[in-house]
N, C-alpha and C positions, 0 to 999 in steps of 0.2 A: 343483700346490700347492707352493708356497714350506714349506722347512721347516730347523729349526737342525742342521746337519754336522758343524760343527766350533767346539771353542773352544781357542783360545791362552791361554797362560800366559808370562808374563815371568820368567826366572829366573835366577838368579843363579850358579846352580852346573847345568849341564847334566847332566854325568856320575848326580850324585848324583839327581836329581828322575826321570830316566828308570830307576834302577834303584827307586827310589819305587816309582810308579805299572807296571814291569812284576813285581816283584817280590812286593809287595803285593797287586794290584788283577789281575795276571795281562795289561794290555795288551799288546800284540806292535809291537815296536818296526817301522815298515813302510818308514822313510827317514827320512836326514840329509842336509841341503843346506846348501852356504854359499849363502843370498841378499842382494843388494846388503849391508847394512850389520849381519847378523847370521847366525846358525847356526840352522837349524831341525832339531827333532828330532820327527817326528810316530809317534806309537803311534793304536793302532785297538784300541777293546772288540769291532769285529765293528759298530759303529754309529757309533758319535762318533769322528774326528778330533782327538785331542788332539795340541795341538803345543807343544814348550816353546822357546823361542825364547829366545836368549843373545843379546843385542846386543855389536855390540864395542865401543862408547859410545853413551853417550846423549846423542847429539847431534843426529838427525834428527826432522822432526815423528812420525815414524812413533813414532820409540823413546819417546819421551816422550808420545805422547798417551795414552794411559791413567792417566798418573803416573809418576813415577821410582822405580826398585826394582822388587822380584817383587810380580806382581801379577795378575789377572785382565786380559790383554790388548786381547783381544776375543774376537767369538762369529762364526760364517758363516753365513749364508741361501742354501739354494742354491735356484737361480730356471731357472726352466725356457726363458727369453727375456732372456737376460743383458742386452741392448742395452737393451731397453725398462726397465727393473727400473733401470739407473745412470742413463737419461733422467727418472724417473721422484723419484728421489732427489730434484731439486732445486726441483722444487713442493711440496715436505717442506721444504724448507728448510734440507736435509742439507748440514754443509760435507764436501768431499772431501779425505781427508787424504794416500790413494793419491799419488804421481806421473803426471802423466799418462799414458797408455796402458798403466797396470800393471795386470793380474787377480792376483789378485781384486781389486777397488776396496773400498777400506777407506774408512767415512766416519764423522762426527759423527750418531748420531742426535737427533732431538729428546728434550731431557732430559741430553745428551751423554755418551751413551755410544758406546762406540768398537764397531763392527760393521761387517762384509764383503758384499758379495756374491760367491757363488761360480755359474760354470757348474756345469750335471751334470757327474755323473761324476768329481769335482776331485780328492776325497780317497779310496787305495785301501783296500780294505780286508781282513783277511787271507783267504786263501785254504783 
């Protein structure tokens, strides 16, 4: 059964939103990445993957498709048959906003909101 993992947040001050949310909320920071065009910072309550993600501009479809500024980015579905589940997107009429052959594949859902598929197992969680 397909179910939500994880959700992104766009934000403007990294340092400041992750002592936020572990500080506050008690998250456990699990990993920082540079990927291609921004920094990711992902915390785990033990369920949900939150990641807060810094662009270095907002220049690519990626960084911009939710809107410009801090914002609610997008959300993850993780899917038990990843191949079938991105083949499946586009009899939805899903546009793909991903690069091709990137995972998780980020797409336009109907209604356009911005949402992922992820394989099992994507995001860890604390120990």
């Amino acid at each position: 059964m397909a179910r939500i993992v994880h959700i992104a947040l766009k934000v403007d001050d990294l340092e400041k939103a992750s002592q936020f949310y572990e500080n506050l909320f008690g998250f456990k920071d699990m990993e920082t990445a540079k990927v291609r065009d921004h920094t990711s910072r992902h915390l785990s309550d033990g369920t949900i993957d939150l990641a807060l993600i810094k662009y270095d501009k907002e220049e690519s479809a990626e960084s911009l498709a939710s809107g410009a500024g801090p914002c609610i980015h997008h959300f993850a579905i993780e899917v038990d048959d990843f191949n079938k589940y991105v083949t499946e997107l586009g009899k939805y009429g899903c546009e793909i906003i991903s690069d091709p052959g990137v995972v998780p594949v980020k797409f336009r859902a109907p209604g356009g909101t911005v949402a992922e598929i992820v394989p099992e197992a994507r995001y860890k969680k604390p120990s």
